[in-house]
N, C-alpha and C positions, 0 to 999 in steps of 0.2 A: 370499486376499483381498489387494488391493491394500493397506489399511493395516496388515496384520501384516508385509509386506513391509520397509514404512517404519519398524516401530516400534524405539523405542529401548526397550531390556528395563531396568527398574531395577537398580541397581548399574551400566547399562553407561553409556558415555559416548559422543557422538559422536566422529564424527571430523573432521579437516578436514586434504583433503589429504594425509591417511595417518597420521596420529599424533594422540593425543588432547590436545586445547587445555588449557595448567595454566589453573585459574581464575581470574578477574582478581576482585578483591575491588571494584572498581569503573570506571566507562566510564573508555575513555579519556581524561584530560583534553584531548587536542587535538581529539577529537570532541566532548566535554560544552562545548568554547568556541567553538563554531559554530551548538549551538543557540539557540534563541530558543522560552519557555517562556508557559504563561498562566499567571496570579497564584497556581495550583495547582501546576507546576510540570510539566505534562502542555502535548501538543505530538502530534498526528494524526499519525496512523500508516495508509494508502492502502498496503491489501493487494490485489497484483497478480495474476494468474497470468503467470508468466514465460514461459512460451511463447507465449500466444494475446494480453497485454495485455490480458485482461480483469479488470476491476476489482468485486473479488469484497467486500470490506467496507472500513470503517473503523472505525479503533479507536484506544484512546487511548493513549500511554507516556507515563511518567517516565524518566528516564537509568538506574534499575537496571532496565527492564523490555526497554531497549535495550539495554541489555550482556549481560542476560541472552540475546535473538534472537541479536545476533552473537556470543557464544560457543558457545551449545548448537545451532545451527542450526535452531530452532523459531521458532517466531512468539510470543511472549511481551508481554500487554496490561496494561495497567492499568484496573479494573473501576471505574469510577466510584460505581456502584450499592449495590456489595457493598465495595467500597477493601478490594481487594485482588486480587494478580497472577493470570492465569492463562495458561496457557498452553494454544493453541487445540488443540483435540483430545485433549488429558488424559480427557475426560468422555467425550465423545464420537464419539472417534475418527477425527472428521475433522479428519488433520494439515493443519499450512500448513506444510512442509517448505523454508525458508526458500532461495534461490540469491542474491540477491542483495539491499542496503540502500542507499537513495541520500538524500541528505540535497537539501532543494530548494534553489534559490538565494537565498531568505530565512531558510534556515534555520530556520524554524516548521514543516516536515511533513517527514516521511518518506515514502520508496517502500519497502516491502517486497515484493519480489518473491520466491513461492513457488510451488512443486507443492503443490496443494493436494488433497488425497486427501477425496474424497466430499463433501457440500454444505457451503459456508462460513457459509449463515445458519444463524442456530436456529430457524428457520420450516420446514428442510429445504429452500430453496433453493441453486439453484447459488451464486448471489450476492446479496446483501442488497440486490441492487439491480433483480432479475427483478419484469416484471411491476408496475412501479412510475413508470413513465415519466408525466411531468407534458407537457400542452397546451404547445406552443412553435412560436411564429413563425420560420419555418425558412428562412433568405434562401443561395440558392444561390450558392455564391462566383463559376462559372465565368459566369452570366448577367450578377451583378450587374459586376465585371470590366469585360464584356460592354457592358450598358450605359452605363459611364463615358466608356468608348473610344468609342462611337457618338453621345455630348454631349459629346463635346470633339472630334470630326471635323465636327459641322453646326455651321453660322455660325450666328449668333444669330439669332432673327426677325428681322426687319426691316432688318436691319445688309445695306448699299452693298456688292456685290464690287469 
């Protein structure tokens, strides 16, 4: 099975890059001074899959649930619900096997990009977001384009050549 593949065995540690990461007792400061937090001190976390770009959930951090992702190489949340951390696939076995973390240009969200091993929702969806799609007025860029350029080539009614 593909997630006994991925699993990390307790006692073991990942790796990154060949050698196992000493533990950092907390984020970075020049990363924790880039965010921007809400009055909880939590800040959306948009888990990817890194290959395909498909956007599998969202979820919440604090800065140790962020230091925790980038050291351990997991996807590691903050449970609003239950307040307290979890890390995705622990229970359930569907890893988010982290490759990459981007921080947005306002610094309020994260990208976490992962291999994500077996469904990401707890509904047993691929993604928290299957099968969920809301009505929207869908305006085609290459028409609309289109018609700007073809209102600004015709003279106006009425108007004298």
């Amino acid at each position: 099975m593909l997630a006994q593949r991925y699993r990390v065995w307790p006692g073991r540690q990942a790796r990154h890059n060949g050698h196992v990461p000493a533990p950092s007792p907390q984020l970075d400061p020049a990363i924790a001074d880039r965010l921007k937090r809400d009055a909880a001190g939590l800040f959306p976390a948009v888990a990817q899959q890194y290959d395909t770009g498909e956007v599998l959930m969202v979820g919440w951090m604090d800065d140790e649930a962020l230091r925790r992702t980038l050291t351990t190489g997991r996807a590691t949340y903050w449970s609003r619900s239950r307040r307290e951390y979890w890390v995705k696939g622990d229970t359930s076995g569907n890893l988010q096997l982290v490759r990459s973390v981007s921080l947005d240009c306002d610094g309020d969200t994260v990208l976490v990009q992962v291999d994500q091993v077996g469904p990401a929702c707890h509904t047993g969806s691929r993604s928290c977001f299957d099968g969920r799609r809301l009505p929207v007025t869908v305006i085609d860029p290459p028409r609309a384009r289109d018609a700007r350029r073809a209102d600004a080539a015709e003279p106006a009614r009425g108007a004298q050549p």
